[in-house]
C-alpha positions as CSV (number, residue, x, y, z in Angstrom):
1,X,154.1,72.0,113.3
2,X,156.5,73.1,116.0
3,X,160.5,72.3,116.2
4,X,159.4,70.1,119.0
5,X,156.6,68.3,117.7
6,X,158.9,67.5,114.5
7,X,162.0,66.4,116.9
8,X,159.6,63.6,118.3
9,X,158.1,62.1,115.7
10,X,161.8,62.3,114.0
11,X,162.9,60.3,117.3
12,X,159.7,58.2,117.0
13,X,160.3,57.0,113.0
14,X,163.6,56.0,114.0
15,X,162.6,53.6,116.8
16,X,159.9,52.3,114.8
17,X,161.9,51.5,112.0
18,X,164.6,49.8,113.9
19,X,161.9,47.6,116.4
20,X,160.1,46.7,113.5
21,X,162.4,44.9,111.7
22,X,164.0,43.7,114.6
23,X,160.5,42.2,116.3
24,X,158.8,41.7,113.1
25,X,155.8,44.3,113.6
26,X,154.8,47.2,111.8
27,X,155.3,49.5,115.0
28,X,151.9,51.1,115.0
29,X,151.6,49.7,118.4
30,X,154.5,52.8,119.3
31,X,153.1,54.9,116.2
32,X,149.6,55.1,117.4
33,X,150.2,56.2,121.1
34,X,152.5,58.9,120.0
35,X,151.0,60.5,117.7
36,X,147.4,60.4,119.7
37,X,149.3,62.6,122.2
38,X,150.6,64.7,119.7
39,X,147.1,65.6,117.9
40,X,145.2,66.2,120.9
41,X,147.8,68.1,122.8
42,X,147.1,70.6,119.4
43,X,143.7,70.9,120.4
44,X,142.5,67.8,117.4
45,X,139.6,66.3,118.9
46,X,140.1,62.7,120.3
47,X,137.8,60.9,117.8
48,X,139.4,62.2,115.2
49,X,142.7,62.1,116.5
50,X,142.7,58.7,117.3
51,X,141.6,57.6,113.6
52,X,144.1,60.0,111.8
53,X,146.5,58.0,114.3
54,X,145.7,55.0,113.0
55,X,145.1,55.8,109.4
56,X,148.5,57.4,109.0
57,X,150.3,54.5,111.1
58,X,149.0,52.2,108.4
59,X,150.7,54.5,106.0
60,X,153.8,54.5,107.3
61,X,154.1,50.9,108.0
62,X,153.8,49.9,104.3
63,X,157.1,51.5,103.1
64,X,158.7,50.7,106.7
65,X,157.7,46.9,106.0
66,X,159.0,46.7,102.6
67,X,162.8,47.9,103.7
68,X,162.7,45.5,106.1
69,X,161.6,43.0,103.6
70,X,163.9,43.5,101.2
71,X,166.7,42.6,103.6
72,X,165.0,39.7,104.8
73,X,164.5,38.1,101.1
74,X,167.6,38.9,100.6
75,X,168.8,36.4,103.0
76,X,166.0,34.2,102.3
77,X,164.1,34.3,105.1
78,X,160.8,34.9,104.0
79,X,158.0,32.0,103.6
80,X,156.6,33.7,100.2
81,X,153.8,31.4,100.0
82,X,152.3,31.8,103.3
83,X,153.4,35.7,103.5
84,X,151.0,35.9,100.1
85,X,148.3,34.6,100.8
86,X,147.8,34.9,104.5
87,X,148.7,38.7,103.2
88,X,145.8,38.3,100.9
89,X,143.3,37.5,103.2
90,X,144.3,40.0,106.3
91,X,144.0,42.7,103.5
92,X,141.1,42.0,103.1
93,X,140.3,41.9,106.6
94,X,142.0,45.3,107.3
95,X,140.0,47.4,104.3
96,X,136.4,45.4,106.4
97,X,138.3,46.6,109.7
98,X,139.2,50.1,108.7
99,X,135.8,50.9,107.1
100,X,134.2,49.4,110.5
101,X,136.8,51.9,113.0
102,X,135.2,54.6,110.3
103,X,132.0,54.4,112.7
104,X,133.1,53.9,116.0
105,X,133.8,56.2,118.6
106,X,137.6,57.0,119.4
107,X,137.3,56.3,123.4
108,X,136.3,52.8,122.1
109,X,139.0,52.4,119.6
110,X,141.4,53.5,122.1
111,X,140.0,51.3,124.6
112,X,140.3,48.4,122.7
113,X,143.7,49.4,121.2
114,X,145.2,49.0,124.7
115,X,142.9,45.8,125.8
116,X,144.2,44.0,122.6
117,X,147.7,44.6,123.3
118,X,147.6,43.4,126.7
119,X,146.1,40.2,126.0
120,X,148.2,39.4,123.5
121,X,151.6,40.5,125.9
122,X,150.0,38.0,128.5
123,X,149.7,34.8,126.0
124,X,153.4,35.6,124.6
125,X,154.5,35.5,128.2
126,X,152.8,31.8,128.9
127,X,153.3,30.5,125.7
128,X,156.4,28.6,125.7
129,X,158.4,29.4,122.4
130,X,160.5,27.5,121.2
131,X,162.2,26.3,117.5
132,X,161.0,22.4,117.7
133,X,161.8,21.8,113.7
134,X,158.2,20.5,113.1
135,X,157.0,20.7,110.0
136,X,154.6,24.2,109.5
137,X,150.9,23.8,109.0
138,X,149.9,24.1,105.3
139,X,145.9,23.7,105.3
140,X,144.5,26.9,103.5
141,X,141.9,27.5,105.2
142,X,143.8,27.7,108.6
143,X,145.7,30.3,107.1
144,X,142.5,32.1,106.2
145,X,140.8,31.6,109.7
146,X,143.9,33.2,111.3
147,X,144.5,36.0,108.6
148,X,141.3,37.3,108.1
149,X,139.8,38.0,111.5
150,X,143.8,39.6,111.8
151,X,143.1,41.6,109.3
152,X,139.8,43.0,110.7
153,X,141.4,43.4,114.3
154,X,144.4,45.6,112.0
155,X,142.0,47.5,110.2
156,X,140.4,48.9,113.1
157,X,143.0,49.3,115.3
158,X,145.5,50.9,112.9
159,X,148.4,48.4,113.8
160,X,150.1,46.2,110.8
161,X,149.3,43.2,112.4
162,X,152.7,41.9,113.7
163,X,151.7,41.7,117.5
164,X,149.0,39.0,116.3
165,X,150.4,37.6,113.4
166,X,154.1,36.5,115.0
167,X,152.2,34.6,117.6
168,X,149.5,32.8,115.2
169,X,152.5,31.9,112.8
170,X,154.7,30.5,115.7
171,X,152.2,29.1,118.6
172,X,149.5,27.7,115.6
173,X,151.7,27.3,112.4
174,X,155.0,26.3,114.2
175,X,157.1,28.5,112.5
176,X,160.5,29.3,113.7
177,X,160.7,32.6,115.6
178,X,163.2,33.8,113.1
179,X,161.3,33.0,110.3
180,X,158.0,34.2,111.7
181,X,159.7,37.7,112.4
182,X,160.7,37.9,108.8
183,X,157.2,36.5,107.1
184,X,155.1,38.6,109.1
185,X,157.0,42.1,107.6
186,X,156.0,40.2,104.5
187,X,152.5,40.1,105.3
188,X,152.5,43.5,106.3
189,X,152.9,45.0,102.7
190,X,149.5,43.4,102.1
191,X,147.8,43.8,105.5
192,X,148.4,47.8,105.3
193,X,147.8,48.4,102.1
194,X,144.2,47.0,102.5
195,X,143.4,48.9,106.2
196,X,145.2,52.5,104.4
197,X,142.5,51.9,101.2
198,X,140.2,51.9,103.8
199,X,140.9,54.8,105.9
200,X,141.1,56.9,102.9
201,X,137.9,56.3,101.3
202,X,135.9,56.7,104.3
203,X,137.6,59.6,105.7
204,X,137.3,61.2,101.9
205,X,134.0,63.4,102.9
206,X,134.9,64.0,107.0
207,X,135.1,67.3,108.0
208,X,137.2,68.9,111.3
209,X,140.3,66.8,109.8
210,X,143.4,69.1,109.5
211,X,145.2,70.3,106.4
212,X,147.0,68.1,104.0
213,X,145.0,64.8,104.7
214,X,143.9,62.2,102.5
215,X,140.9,60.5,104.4
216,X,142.7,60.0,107.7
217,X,146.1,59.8,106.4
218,X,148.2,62.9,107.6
219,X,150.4,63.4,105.0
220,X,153.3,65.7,106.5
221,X,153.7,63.2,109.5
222,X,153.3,60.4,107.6
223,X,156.5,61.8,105.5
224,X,158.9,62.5,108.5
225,X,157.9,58.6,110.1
226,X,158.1,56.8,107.1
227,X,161.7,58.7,105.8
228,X,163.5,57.8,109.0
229,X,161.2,54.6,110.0
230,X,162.5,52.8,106.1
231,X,166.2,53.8,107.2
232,X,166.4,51.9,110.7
233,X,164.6,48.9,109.4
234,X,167.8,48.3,107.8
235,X,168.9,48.3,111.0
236,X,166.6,46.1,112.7
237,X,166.4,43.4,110.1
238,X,170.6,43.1,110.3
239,X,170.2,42.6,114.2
240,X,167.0,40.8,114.5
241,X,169.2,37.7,113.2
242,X,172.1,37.7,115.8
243,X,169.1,38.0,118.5
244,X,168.1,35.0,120.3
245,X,164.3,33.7,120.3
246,X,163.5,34.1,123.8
247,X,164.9,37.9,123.9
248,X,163.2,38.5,120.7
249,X,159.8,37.1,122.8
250,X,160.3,38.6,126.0
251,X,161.1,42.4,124.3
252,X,158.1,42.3,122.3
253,X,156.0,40.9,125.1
254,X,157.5,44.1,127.1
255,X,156.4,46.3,124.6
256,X,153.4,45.3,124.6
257,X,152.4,45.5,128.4
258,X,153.5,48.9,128.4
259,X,151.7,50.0,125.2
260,X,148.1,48.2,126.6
261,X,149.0,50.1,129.9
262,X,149.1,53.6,128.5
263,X,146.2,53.1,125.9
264,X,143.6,52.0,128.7
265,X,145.1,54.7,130.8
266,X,146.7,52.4,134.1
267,X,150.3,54.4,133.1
268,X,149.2,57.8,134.4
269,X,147.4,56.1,137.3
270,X,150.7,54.1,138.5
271,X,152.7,57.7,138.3
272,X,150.2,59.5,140.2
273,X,150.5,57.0,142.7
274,X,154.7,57.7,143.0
275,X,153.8,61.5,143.3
């Protein structure tokens, strides 16, 4: 792996780390794109680049989530009983989810990655957010017909799950934005763990994957991202609480265009157009 190569995903861990905690996500929605440029600019073919993106991203947001969850309970921010057992039920979701992206092409997977992430950027942008101090929805099994189709949706796409989750828990739940930001992280520690037990067991007999990998999980890039990613979450978790809601909102929503954009290829279109 080349200075250069090391120097951006350095770069990358530490923006990941810091937007996570601050917008309550797991960041493979930045993780993914990256490093899918990375592997195939090194000649990895694109089907099994884009899974190794996605296997590792799920790797890295596990230990990313849980230092931004250990500043947020330590504040008491955290809804433990829906974090649990929504988390339950979207890791269960993400192992079905990962074990399904396991047998679909990567022109698909990328497809949808960007397709997802634009329709969710459009609903946070109509949806009008706001704290109203309602009560939140406690019925189990809405909790388990939001987590678990989540979960599936994570597995595949390699993401933690915060671009869907923040929106069920605050436009269907009625949590708080603030709140929802720091349950969702909680989530993630279950949602990951379930999509990266999925990648690795059936990625365990592929061949054409690179050195050090177990299943799709890269190991050297998952080191350098998850190192500097668990430092900046610090970070983000500190700053996410003097943000206001609608900021919060509009710079995940933001994040999200872009993101869908690139994946579904409309980015390199609107630049050729300026050249």
């Amino acid at each position: 792996m080349s200075a250069t190569l090391i120097l951006i995903l350095l770069g990358t861990g530490l923006a990941i780390g810091f937007i996570s905690a601050l917008l309550g996500i797991g960041g493979g929605i930045i993780m993914t794109p990256v490093q899918y440029w990375l592997y195939t600019s090194q000649g990895l073919d694109p089907d099994v680049a884009i899974k190794i993106a996605f296997a590792t991203s799920l790797a890295v947001i596990l230990p990313t989530a849980a230092s931004g969850v250990w500043r947020y309970h330590l504040k008491g921010s955290i809804n433990w009983k829906v974090s649990s057992w929504m988390g339950i039920f979207t890791a269960l979701g993400s192992f079905t989810g990962a074990s399904i992206a396991a047998h679909i092409s990567g022109s698909i997977l990328t497809l949808s990655f960007g397709v997802m992430a634009l329709i969710i950027a459009l609903r946070m942008l109509t949806a009008k957010i706001k704290d109203t101090g309602q009560p939140i929805r406690t019925n189990l099994w809405l909790w388990f017909a939001l987590a678990f189709p989540i979960g599936i949706i994570t597995g595949i796409l390699g993401i933690g799950g915060g671009v869907l989750v923040i929106p069920a828990l605050v436009l269907v739940l009625r949590f708080p934005m603030h709140s929802a930001v720091a349950t969702s992280l909680g989530m993630m520690l279950f949602t990951s763990f379930g999509g990266i037990l999925g990648y690795i067991i059936n990625g365990w007999q592929v061949t054409g994957l690179p050195e050090y990998t177990l299943g799709y999980i890269y190991w050297p890039v998952w080191i350098i991202l998850a190192l500097t990613s668990m430092i900046m979450a610090q970070v983000g978790a500190i700053v996410s609480q003097k943000v206001p809601t609608g900021l919060l909102k509009y710079l995940l929503t933001a994040l999200l265009l872009y993101t869908g954009l690139d994946m579904i290829g409309a980015i390199d279109r609107i630049i050729a157009l300026f050249k």
